[in-house]
N, C-alpha and C positions, 0 to 999 in steps of 0.2 A: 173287470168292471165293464156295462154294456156303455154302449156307448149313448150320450144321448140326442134325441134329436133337436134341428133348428129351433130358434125362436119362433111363438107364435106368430110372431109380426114379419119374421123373415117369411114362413111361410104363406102368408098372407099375400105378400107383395110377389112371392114366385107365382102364387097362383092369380096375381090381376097380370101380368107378365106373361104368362101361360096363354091368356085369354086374350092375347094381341098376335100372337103368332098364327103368321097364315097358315091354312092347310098345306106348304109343299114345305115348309120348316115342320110340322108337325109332323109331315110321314116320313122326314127326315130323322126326326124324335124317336119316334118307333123302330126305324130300324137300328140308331143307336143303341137303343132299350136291350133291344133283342143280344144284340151282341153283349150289353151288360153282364145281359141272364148268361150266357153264355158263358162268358170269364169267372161270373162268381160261384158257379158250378163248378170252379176248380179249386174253390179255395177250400181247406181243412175245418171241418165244420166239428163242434161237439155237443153234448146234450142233444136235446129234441129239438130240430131245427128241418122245419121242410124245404122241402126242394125244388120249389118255386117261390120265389120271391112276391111280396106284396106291395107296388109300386103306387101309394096313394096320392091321388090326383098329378101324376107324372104326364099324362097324356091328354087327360080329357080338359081338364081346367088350370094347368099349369104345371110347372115344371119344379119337381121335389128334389133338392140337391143330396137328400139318403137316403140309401134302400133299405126299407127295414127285410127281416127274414122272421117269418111267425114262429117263435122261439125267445129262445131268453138270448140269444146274440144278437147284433145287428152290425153295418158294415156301411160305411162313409165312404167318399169319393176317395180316398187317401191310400184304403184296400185295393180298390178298383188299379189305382197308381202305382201300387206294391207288384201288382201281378203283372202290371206292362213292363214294368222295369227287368223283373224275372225275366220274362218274354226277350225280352229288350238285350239282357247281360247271354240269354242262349245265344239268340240270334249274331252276336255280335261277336261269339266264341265260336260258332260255325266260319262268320265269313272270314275271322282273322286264319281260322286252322285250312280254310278253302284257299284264299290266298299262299298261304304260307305256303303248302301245298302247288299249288300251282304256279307259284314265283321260283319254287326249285326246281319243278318242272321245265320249265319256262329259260333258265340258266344254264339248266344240263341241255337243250335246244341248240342255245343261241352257241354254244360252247363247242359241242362237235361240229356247227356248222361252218366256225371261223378256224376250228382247226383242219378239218375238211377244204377250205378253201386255200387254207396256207399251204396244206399238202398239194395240191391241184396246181396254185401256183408256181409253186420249186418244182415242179414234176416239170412244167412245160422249161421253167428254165434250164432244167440240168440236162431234159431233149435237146433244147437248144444248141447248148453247148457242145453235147457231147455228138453231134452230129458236126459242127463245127470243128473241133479240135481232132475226129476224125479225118475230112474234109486237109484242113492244115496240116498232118500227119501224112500223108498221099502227096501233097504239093510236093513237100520235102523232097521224100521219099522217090518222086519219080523221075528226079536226076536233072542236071541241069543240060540247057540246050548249048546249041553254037556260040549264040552271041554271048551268052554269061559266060563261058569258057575262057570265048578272046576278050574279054572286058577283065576277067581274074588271071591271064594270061600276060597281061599287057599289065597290069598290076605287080608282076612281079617280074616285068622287064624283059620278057619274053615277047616283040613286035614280030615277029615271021620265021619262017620254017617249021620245021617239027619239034615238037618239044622232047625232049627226056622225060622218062617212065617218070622218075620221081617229082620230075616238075608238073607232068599232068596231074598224078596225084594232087599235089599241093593244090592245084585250080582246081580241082573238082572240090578239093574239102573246102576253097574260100567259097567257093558258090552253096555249098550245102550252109554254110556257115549263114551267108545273108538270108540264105530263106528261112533258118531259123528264127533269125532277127525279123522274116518281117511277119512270121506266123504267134510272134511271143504275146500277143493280145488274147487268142485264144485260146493261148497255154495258159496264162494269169485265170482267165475269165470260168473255164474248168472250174480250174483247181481250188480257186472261190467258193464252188457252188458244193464240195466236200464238206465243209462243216456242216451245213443246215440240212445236208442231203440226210447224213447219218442220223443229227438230234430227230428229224423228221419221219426216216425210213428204215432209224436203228443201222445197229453194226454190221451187218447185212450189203450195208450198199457202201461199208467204207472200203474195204478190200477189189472190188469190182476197178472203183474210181482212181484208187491209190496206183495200182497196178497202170491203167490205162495213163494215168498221170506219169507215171515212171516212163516211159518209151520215148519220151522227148529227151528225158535223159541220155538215154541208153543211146540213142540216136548217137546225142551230140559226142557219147565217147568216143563211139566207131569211127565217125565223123576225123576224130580227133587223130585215132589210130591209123584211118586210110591215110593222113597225111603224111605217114612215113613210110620208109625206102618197103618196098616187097617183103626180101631177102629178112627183116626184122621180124616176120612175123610165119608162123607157122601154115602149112596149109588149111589145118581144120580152121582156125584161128582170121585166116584171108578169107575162106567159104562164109565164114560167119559175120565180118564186115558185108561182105557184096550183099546178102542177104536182109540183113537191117539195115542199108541205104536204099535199097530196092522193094519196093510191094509188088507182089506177084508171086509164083512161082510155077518152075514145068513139071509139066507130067513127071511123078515118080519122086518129086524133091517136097521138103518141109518148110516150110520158113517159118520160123517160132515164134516171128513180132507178130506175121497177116495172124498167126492164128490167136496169140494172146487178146490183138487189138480187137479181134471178130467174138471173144469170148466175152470178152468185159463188156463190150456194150449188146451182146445180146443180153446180159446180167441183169445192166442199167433198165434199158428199153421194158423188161417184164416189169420190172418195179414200176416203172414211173408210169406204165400205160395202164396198169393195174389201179393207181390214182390217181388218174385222169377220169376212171369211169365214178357216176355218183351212186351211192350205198343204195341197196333197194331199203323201203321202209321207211 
């Protein structure tokens, strides 16, 4: 059924209403019109219905609240509100699928760049360390002086003359002893930085660390071993104390700790300087 138009008397009173409005609401009027025409040119028209609409006394003498169409249809402000809405439910299904879009975007971002920074973090820590517990591993290792001798000497009631083999020993191994004790802060401090190194850098960098971790050990056995008589111990067996209490080695000799210690943290070092640098891109 078409629809019908206003009352007489409403239209009457649009058009004394029409005829109060200034010229710059009117050209105002007009360009609304225009877009009218516009929208209703999208709506599904049937029968004979032209394609221009006929807007009577819309502009000239007052303001007509429906648009008729010359045809047997006609089309009320309510159409006009059907099609913004349409408009309105697109629009509104773009910017939710743009956002949506863009907010996952947006999350995969923020996501490599905190994990990005966490790696960049532990990288400079486990440098840290691992230049440290190096560092502390050398101390040890590079034997004690005069005075710690006669201070581990005098410890074990030894005040003057020469001592016996087996009691030098004995003060050499208390003196390696304290140095252990006062370097075990950056043995802990290490060894800490092994779990987060691996979740971080993969199983890759547990082997490196574990190994270099080990040698404080291994230290303190020898350590342990030098404290007994010579005569207990074999000669390959003594070569290999003298060796892992000492860093260094001469022309033509191996020392199996300088070279594990020099292996593991060339290991470290690639990794962690590898993310220290920021991803291109």
């Amino acid at each position: 059924m078409p629809r019908s138009l206003p009352a007489q008397a409403d239209r009457k009173h649009a058009q004394l209403v029409g005829q109060e409005v200034c010229p710059e609401v009117r050209a105002r009027l007009r360009a609304a019109a225009r877009l009218v025409k516009d929208a209703l040119q999208l709506l599904p028209m049937s029968g004979s219905v032209a394609h221009t609409p006929t807007i009577p006394c819309a502009l000239s003498s007052g303001f007509t609240p429906c648009f008729k169409w010359s045809g047997s249809m006609s089309y009320g402000p309510s159409d006009f509100g059907s099609v913004l809405q349409g408009v309105g439910s697109w629009a509104n299904a773009i910017a939710i699928g743009f956002a949506a879009v863009w907010g996952a975007k947006t999350f995969k971002n923020w996501q490599k760049q905190k994990i990005t920074e966490k790696r960049m973090a532990h990288a400079e820590r486990i440098l840290v360390a691992t230049f440290k517990f190096r560092n502390a591993l050398n101390y040890v290792r590079s034997g004690p002086n005069a005075a710690e001798l006669r201070v581990a000497l005098a410890e074990l009631g030894h005040l003057s003359g020469e001592p016996s083999e087996h009691l030098y020993r004995q003060a050499v191994s208390i003196c390696y002893k304290k140095r252990l004790d006062q370097t075990w802060g950056d043995q802990v401090a290490f060894h800490d930085c092994i779990p987060m190194a691996v979740a971080l850098f993969g199983l890759p960098m547990n082997e490196p660390m574990q190994e270099l971790s080990d040698q404080f050990r291994r230290l303190h056995f020898y350590v342990e071993a030098h404290s007994l008589r010579r005569e207990l111990h074999t000669p390959e067996f003594e070569q290999e104390i003298q060796f892992a209490m000492h860093f260094g080695k001469s022309p033509g000799q191996t020392n199996e700790m300088d070279d594990k210690v020099e292996a593991c943290i060339a290991k470290i070092v690639e990794t962690c300087s590898a993310a220290l640098k920021y991803p291109e891109g």
